[in-house]
C-alpha positions as CSV (number, residue, x, y, z in Angstrom):
1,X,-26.0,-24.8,24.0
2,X,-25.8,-23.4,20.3
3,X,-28.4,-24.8,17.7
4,X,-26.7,-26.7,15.2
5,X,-28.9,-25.4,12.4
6,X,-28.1,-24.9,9.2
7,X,-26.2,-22.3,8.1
8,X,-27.2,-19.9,5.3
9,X,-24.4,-18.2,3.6
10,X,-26.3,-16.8,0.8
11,X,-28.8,-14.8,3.0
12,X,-25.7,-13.5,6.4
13,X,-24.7,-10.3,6.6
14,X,-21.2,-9.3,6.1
15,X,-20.7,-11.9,3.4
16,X,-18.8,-10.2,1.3
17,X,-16.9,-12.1,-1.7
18,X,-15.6,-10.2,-3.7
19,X,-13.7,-8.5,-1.5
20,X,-12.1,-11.6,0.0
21,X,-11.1,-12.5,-3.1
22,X,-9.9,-9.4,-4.0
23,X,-8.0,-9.5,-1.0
24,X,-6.5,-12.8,-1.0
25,X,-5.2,-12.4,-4.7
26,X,-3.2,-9.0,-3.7
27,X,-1.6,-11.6,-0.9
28,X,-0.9,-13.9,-3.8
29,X,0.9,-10.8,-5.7
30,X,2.2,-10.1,-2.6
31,X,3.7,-12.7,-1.8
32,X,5.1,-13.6,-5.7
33,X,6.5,-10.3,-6.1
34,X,7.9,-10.4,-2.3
35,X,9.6,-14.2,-3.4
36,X,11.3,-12.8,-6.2
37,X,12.4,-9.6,-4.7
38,X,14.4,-11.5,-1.7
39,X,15.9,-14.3,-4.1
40,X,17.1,-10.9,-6.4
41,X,18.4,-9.1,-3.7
42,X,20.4,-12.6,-2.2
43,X,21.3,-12.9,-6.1
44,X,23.1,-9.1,-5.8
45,X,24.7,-10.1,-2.5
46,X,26.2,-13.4,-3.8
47,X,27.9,-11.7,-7.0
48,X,29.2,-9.3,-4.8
49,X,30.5,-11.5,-1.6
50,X,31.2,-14.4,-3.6
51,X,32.4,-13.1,-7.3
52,X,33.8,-9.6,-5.7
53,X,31.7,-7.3,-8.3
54,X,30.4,-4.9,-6.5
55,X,29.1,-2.7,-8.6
56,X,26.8,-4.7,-10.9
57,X,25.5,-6.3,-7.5
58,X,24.5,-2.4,-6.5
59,X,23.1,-2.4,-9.8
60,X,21.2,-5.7,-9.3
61,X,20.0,-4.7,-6.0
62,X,18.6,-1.1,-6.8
63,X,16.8,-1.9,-10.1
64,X,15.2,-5.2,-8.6
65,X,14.1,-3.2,-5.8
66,X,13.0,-0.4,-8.2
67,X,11.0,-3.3,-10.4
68,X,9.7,-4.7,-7.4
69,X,8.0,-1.5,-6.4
70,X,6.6,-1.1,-10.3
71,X,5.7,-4.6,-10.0
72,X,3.6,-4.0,-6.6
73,X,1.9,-1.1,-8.0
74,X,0.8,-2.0,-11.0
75,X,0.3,-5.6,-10.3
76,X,2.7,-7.1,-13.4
77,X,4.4,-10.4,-12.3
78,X,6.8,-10.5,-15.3
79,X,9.3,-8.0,-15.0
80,X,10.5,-9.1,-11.3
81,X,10.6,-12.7,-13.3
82,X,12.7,-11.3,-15.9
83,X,14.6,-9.7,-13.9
84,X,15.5,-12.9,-11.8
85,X,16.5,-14.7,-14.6
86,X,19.0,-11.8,-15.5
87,X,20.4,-11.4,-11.7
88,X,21.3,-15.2,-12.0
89,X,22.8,-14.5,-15.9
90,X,24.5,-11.8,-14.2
91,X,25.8,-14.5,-11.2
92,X,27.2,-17.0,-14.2
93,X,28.6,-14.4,-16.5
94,X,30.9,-12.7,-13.2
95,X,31.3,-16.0,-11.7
């Protein structure tokens, strides 16, 4: 059987932080930038299927995309927010 001492995490190899953390906040951005990438591009689809404007959903689509991208590589949150808010502007003003 395995002792059940106690464990030392201060003093184990391997126990490294920093890079967890690291690691689990480019999940976090990940996974926000991801969120508000979809919900944009679904946005762009609905004003075209559902309001018949085709073009400014192409337009939705490729610069959410193209934000999404800056917004992965840099590690800004606020333009892919911004831009959500003016993909669903964009929904009520062809709507």
């Amino acid at each position: 059987m395995a002792e059940h001492g106690t464990v030392e995490y201060a003093t184990a190899t391997g126990n490294d932080l920093p890079a967890h953390e690291a690691t689990y906040e480019n999940f976090v951005h990940l996974a926000f930038v991801g969120t508000f990438l979809v919900i944009n591009i679904l946005l762009g689809l609905t004003i075209g299927a559902v309001a018949d404007h085709w073009f400014i959903a192409a337009c939705v689509i490729v610069v959410s995309i193209l934000i999404g991208l800056h917004g992965l590589a840099t590690g800004a949150r606020a333009p892919i927010v911004v831009m959500t808010v003016l993909s669903v502007l964009a929904l009520g003003l062809t709507a």
